[in-house]
C-alpha positions as CSV (number, residue, x, y, z in Angstrom):
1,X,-105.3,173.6,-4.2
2,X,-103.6,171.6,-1.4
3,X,-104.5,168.3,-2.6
4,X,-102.6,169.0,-6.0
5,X,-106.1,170.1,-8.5
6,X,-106.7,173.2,-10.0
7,X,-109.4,175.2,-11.0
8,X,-109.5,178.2,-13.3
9,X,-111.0,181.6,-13.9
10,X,-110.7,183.4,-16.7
11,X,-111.8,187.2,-16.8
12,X,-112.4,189.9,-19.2
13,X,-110.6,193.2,-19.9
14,X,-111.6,194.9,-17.3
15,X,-111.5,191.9,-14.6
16,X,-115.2,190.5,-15.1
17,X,-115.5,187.0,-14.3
18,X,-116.2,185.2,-17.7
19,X,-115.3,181.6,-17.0
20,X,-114.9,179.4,-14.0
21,X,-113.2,175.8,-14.5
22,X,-113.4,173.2,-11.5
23,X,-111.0,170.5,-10.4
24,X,-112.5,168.1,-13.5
25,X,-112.3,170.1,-16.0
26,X,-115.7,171.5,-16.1
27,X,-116.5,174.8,-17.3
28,X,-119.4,177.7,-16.5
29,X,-119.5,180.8,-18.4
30,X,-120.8,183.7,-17.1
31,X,-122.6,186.9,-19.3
32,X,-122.0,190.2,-17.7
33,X,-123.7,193.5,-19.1
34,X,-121.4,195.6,-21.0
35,X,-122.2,198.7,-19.2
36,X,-123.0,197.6,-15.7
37,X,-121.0,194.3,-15.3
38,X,-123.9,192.8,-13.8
39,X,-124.5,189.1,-14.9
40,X,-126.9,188.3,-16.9
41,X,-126.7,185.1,-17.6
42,X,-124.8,181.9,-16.3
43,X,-124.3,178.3,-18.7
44,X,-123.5,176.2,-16.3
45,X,-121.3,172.6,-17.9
46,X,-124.0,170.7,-18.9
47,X,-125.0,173.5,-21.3
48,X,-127.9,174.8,-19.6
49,X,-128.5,178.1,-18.7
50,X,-130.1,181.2,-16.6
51,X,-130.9,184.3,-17.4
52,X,-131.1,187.8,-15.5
53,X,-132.3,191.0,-16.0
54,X,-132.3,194.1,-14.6
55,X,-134.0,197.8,-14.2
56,X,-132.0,201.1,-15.1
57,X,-131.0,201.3,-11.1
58,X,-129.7,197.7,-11.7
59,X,-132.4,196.4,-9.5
60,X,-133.5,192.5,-10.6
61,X,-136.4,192.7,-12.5
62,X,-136.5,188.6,-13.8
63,X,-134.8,186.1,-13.6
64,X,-135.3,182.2,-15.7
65,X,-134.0,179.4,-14.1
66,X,-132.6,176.3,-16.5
67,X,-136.3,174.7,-16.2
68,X,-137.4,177.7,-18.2
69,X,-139.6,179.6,-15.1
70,X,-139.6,182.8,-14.3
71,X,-139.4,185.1,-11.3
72,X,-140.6,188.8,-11.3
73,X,-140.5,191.9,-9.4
74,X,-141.4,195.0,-9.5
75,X,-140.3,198.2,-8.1
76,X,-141.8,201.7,-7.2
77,X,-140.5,204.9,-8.0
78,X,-138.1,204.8,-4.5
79,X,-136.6,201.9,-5.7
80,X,-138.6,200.0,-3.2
81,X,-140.0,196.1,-3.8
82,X,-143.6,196.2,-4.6
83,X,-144.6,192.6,-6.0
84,X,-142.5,189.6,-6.5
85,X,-144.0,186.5,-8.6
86,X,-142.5,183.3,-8.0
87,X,-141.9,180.8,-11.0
88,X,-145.1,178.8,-9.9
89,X,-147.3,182.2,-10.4
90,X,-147.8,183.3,-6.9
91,X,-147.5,186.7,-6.4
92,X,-146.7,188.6,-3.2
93,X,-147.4,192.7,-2.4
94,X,-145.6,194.7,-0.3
95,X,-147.4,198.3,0.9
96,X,-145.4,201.1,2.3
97,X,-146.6,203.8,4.5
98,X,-143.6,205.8,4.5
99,X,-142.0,207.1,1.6
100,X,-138.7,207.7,3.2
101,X,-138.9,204.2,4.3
102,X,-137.5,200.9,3.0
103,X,-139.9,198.7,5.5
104,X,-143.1,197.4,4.4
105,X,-146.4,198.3,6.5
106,X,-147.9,195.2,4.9
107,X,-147.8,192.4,2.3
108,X,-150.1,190.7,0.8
109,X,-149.9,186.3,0.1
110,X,-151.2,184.6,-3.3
111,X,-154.1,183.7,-1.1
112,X,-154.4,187.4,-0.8
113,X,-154.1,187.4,3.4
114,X,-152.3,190.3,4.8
115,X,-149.7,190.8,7.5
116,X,-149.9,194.2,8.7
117,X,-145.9,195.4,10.6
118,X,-145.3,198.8,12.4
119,X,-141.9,200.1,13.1
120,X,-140.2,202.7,14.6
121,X,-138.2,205.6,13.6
122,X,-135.0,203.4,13.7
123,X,-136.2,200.5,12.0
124,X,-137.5,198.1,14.9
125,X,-140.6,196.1,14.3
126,X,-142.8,197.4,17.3
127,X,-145.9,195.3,16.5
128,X,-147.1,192.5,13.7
129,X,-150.6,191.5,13.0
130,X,-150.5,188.1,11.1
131,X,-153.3,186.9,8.3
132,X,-155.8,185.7,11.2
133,X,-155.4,189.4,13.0
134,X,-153.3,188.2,15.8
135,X,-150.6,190.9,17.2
136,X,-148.2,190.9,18.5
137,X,-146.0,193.9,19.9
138,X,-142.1,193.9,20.8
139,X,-140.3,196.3,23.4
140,X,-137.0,197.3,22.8
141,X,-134.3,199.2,24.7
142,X,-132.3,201.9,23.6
143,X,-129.8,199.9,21.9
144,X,-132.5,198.4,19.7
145,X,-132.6,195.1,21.4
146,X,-136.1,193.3,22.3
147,X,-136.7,193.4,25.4
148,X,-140.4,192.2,25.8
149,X,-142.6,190.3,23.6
150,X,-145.7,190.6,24.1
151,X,-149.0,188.0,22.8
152,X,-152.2,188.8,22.4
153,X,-154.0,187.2,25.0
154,X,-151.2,189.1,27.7
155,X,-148.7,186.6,27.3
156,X,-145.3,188.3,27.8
157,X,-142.2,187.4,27.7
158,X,-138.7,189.2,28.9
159,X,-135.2,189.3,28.2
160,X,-132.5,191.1,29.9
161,X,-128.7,192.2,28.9
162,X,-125.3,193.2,30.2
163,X,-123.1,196.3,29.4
164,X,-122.2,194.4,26.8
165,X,-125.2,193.8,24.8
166,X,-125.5,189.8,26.2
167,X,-128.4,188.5,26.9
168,X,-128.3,187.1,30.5
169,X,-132.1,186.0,31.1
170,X,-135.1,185.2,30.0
171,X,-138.4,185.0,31.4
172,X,-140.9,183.0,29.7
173,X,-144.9,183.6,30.0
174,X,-145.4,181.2,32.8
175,X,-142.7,183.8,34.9
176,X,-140.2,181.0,34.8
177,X,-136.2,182.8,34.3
178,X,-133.8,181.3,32.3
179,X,-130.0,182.2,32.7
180,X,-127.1,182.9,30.8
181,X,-123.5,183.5,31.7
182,X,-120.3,184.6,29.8
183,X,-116.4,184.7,30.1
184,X,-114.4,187.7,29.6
185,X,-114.3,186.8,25.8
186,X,-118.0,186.7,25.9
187,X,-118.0,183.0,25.4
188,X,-121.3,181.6,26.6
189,X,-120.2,179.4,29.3
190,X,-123.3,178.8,31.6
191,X,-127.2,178.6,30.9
192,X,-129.0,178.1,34.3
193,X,-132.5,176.8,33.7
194,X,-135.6,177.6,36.1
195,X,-135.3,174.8,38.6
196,X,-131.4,175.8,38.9
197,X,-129.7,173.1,36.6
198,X,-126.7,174.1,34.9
199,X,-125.6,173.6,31.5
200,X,-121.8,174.5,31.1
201,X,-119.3,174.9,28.1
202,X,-115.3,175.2,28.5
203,X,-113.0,176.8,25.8
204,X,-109.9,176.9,24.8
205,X,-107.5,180.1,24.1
206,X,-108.7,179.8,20.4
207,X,-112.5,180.3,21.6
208,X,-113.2,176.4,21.2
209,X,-115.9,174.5,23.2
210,X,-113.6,171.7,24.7
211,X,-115.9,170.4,27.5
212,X,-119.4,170.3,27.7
213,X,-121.6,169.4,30.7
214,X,-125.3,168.9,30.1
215,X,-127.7,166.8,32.9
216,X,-124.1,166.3,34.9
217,X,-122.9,164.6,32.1
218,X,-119.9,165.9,30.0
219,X,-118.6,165.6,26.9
220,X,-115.2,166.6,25.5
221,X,-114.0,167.6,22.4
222,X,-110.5,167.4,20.6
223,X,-109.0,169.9,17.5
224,X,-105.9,169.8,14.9
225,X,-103.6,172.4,14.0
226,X,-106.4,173.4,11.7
227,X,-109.1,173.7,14.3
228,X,-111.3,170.5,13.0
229,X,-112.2,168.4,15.6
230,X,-110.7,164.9,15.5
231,X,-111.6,163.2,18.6
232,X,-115.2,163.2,21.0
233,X,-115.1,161.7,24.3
234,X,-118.8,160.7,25.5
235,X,-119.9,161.4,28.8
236,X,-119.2,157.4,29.6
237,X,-115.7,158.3,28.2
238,X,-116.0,156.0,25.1
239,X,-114.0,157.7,21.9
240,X,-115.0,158.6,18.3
241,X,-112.1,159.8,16.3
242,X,-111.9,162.1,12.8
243,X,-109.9,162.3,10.3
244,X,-109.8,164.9,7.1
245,X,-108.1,165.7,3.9
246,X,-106.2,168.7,3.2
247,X,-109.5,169.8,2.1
248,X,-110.9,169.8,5.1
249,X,-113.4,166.9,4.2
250,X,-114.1,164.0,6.3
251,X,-112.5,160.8,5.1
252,X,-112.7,159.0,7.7
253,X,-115.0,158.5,11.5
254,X,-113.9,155.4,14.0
255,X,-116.7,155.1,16.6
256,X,-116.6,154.3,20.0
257,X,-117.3,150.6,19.0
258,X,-115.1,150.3,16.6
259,X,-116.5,150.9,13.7
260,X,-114.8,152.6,11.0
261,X,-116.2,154.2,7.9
262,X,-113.9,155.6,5.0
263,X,-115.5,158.3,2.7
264,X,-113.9,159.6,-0.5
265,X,-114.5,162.3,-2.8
266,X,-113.9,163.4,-6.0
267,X,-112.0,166.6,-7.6
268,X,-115.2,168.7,-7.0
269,X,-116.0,167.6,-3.4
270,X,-118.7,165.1,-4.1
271,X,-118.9,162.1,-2.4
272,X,-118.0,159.1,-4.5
273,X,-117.7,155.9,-2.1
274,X,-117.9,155.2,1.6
275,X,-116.9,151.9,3.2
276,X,-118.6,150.6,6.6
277,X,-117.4,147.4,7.8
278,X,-117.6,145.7,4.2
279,X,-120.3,147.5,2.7
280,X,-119.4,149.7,0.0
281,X,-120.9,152.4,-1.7
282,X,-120.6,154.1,-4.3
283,X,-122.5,157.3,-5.7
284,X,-123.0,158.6,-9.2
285,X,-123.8,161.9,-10.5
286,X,-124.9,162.9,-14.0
287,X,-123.5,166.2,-15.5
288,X,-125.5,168.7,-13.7
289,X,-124.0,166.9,-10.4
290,X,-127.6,165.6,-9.5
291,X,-127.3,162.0,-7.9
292,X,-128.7,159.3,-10.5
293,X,-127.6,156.0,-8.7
294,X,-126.4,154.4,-5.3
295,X,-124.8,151.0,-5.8
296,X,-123.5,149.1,-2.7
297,X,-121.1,146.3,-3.2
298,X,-121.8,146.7,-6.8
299,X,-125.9,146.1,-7.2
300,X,-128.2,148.8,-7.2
301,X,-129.7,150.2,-4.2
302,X,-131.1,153.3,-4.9
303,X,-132.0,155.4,-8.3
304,X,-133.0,159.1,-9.1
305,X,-134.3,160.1,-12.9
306,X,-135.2,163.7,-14.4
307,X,-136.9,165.3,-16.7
308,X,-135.4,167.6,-19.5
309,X,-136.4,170.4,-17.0
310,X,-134.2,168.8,-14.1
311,X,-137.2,168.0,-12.1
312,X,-137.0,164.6,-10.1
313,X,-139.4,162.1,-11.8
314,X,-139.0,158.7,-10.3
315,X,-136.8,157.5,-7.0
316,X,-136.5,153.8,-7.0
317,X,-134.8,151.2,-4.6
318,X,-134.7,147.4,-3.1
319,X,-136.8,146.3,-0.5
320,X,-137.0,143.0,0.5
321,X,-136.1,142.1,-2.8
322,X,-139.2,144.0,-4.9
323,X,-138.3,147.6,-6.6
324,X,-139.7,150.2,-5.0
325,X,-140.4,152.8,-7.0
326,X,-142.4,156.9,-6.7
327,X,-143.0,158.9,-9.5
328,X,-143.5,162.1,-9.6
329,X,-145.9,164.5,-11.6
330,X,-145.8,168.5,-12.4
331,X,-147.7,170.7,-14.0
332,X,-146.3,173.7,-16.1
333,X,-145.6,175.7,-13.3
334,X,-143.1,172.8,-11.7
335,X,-145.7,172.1,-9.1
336,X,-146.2,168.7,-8.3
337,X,-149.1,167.1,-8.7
338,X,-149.4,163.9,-8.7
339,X,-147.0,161.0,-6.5
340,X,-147.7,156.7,-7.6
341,X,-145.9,154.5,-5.6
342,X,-145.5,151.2,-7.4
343,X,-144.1,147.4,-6.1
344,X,-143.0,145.4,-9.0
345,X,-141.9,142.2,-8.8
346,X,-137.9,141.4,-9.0
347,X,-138.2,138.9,-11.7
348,X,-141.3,139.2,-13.9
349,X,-141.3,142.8,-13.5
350,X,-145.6,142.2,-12.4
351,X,-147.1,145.0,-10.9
352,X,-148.0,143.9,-7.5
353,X,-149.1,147.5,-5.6
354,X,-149.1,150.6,-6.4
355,X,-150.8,153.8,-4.4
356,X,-151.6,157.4,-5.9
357,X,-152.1,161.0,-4.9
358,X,-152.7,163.8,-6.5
359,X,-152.7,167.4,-6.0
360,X,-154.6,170.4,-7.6
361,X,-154.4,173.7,-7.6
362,X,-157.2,176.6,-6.7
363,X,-156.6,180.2,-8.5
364,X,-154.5,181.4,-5.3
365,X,-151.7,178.4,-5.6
366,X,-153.3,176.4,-2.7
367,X,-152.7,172.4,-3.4
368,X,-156.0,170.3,-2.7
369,X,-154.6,166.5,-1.9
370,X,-156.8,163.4,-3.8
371,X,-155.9,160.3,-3.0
């Protein structure tokens, strides 16, 4: 890479991805299927894994996540989705009308409330019907774009186009038009509201917004060689400058006061430490790159924990000198159900507040909130 670090993959005879190792040295295998090259399963550096498998048309069939959940589908004889079960258990339908199409007529929630769709021979959704039998039905033009949307209760709204497939206005349900214009490289460069104001954007050769005017106030924008933008002039023509690694990451932002702040990263992008006007910060990850601790100019601001599964259990941070803390509950299906907030006292560690809710679930998935 530009800034000196390498990362490696390693592949197997026939040039399946096997291995992948980042800047620090960090590896993550991958498992692909002897016979399709599809991967089934992925180990990520801290050891733990996911795993994938798949039909005889190498459709996904399951798939279980490091926390040991599971999605499901299931497929009917076209190869079409039918029912999809999310890790928590929910399960959604899909009903087809149509077997020589891929497009659902309905589907079906955990709650079991339907939304009914109708399309046309080409595949554009001419009318949907949510769970509460509302419909509503879209025109379209012989390109395939909308043209008219129309509500229930004889709302409508319109949109019109160029030659060149742009929209150029839009008339809302109260009649009122909204504008839009374009340059030759169909930049939009105009949008006109309904009492006549005009919102305009300038670009460079390269396509770039360099000027924009909004409520007759502008703002303009400067790039780099490499097309990052590295200083903003406000509409009062204060500055705000940029500046970026070879990486392209922001390391460091002066505003229009003055104020400068520093950010640095490590080998795999993360952000380490940003300095503001002599506060700084540092951030620390654990090996699955989750963030377990904030520190600013060395004490402890903020703190995230997790369980064996990887699911956050407790957030915890200073205020007003008292810990903070909110825990976090889950039941097998990694939905939450329960959240205690607790004050403790700096010193003696006393409990001095604490607040809880909790949540249960009916047979469709649906959380009821106790507090």
């Amino acid at each position: 890479h530009a800034d000196g670090s390498v990362t490696q993959s390693q592949f197997d005879a026939v040039g399946r991805l096997k291995a992948q190792t980042d800047a620090a040295g960090r590896t993550t295998e991958y498992s692909p299927d002897v016979v399709t090259g599809l991967i089934t399963r992925i180990t990520t550096p801290d050891g733990r894994a996911s795993a994938f498998y798949y039909n005889h048309h190498s459709q996904l069939t399951s798939a279980t996540g490091p926390d040991g959940l599971e999605m499901r589908r299931k497929y009917d004889e076209y190869g079409r989705l039918i029912q999809e079960t999310a890790p928590d258990g929910d399960i959604t339908r899909y009903r087809y009308d149509n077997p020589h199409s891929d497009l659902p007529c309905a589907t079906d929630d955990a709650t079991g409330s339907r939304k009914t769709m109708t399309w046309s021979r080409y595949g554009q959704l001419l009318s949907f019907t949510d769970c509460s039998g509302y419909v509503t039905r879209y025109d379209h033009d012989r390109f395939g774009q909308v043209t008219a949307v129309h509500r229930e209760e004889g709302l409508s709204q319109y949109r019109a186009y160029d030659s060149r497939g742009q929209l150029i206005a839009v008339k809302d349900t109260q009649g009122h038009e909204t504008r839009y214009e374009y340059n030759a490289a169909g930049d939009l460069t105009t949008v006109i509201a309904p009492d006549g104001s005009r919102n305009g954007t300038q670009y460079d050769a390269w396509g770039k917004a360099v000027r924009t005017t909004q409520g007759g106030l502008t703002r303009s924008m400067e790039y780099d060689a490499a097309g990052r933008v590295i200083r903003l002039t406000s509409e009062n023509g204060s500055h705000t400058t940029f500046r970026y690694d070879v990486l392209d990451r922001l390391i460091q932002e002066t505003g229009f006061d003055g104020r400068t702040q520093r950010y640095h990263h490590d080998l795999t992008g993360k952000l380490i430490r940003s300095e503001d006007e002599g506060l700084v910060t540092h951030w620390h990850y654990d090996e699955a790159d989750r963030l377990t601790h904030r520190t600013v100019n060395g004490e402890t601001a903020e703190q995230w924990q997790y369980d064996e599964r990887g699911w956050l259990t407790d957030i915890s941070h200073i205020s007003e000198g008292h810990r903070v803390t909110v825990h976090y509950g889950y039941d097998e299906k990694g939905r939450l159900t329960g959240e205690r907030q607790t004050v403790h006292h700096p010193q003696t560690e006393a409990l001095l507040w604490q607040h809880e809710t909790r949540h249960a679930y009916n047979a469709q998935g649906l959380a009821n909130r106790c507090i």
